[in-house]
C-alpha positions as CSV (number, residue, x, y, z in Angstrom):
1,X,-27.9,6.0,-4.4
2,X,-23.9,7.0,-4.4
3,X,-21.9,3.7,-4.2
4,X,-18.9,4.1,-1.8
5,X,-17.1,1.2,-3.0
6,X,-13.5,2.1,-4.3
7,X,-11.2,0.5,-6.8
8,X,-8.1,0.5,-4.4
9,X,-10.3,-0.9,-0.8
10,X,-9.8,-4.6,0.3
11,X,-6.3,-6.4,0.7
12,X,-3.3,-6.2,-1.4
13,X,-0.2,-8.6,-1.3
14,X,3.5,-8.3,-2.5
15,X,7.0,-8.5,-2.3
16,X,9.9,-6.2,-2.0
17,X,13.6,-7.2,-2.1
18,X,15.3,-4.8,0.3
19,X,19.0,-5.3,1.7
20,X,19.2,-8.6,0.3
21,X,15.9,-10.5,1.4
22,X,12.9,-10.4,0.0
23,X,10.2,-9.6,2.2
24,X,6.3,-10.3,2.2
25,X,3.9,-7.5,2.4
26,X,-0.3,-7.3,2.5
27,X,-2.0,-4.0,3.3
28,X,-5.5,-3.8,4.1
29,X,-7.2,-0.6,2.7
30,X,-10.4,1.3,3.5
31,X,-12.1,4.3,2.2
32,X,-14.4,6.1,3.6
33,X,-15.8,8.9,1.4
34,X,-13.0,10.9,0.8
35,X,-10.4,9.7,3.8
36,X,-8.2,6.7,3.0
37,X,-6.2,4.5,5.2
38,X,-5.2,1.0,6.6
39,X,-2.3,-0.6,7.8
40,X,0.4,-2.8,6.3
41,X,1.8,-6.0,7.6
42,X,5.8,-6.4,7.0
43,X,7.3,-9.7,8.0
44,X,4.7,-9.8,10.8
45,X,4.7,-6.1,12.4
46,X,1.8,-4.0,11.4
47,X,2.6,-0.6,10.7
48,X,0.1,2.6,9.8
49,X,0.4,4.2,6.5
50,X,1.1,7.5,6.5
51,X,0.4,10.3,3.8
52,X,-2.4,8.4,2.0
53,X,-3.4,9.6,-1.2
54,X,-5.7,8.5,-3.8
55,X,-6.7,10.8,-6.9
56,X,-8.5,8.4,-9.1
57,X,-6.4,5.6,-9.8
58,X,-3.0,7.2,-8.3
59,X,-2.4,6.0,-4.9
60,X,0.7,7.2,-2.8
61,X,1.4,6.3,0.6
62,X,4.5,6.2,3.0
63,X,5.5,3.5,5.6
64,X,8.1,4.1,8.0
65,X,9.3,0.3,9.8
66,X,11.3,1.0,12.9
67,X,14.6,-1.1,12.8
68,X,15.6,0.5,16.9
69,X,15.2,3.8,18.4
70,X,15.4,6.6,16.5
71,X,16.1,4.6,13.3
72,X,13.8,3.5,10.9
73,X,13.5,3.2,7.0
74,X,10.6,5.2,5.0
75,X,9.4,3.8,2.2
76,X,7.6,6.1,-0.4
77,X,5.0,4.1,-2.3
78,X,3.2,5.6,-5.8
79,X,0.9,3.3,-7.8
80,X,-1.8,3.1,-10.3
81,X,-4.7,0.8,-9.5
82,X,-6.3,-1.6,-11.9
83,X,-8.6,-3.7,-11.3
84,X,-7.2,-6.7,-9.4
85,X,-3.6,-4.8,-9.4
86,X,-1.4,-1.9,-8.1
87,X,1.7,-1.3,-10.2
88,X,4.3,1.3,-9.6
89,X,7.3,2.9,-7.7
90,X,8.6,3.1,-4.2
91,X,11.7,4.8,-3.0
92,X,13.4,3.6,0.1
93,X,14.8,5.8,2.7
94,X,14.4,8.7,0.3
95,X,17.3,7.1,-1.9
96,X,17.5,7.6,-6.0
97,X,17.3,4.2,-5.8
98,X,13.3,3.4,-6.9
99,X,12.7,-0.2,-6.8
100,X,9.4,-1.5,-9.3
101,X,5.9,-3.0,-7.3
102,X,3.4,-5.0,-8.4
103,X,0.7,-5.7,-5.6
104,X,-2.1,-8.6,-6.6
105,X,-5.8,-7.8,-4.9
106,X,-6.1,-10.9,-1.8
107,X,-9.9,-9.9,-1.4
108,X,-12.1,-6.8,-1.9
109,X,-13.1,-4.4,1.3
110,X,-16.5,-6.1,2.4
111,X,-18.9,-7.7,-0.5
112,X,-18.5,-6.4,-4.4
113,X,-20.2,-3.7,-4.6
114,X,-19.9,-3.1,-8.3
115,X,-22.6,-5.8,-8.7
């Protein structure tokens, strides 16, 4: 039988120091087959990932939090999974400016399938 558990599935947490603050994230992320998706939690608002790409162990996905109407900040996410870890890039509001992430597994998607 093909196992459909995935390296990068379950819930991730981090932090990110934007404008001053640092802020508390944790995405949940499924995989079903060859679609990916989930949703991240920032400072309490949930927001869909956008653009979700995973290629073996290269992940890249793109939230966009809405500050008011018609404003809102992207933030363009590329990372390599390992294990218990996703380590990499993201780019805020499409700015040179690429800060460094380090996201720590909270729990795998359903049981461990590996076993």
């Amino acid at each position: 039988a093909v196992s459909s558990w995935s390296p990068a599935a379950g819930s991730w947490r981090w932090s990110l120091d934007v404008g001053g603050r640092s802020r508390q994230l944790e995405m949940d992320l499924d995989q079903q087959f060859q679609r990916v998706g989930g949703v991240i939690s920032v400072d309490r608002q949930r927001l869909r990932l956008r653009n979700v790409r995973l290629k073996g162990e290269d992940l890249r996905f793109t939230i966009i939090e809405s500050q008011r109407a018609n404003q809102g900040v992207r933030y363009d996410y590329a990372g390599r999974v390992h294990d218990d870890r996703i380590e990499g890039e993201v780019v805020v509001n499409e700015s040179s400016d690429r800060q460094h992430w380090v996201a720590e597994r909270a729990s795998p998607s359903g049981s461990d399938r590996r076993r």
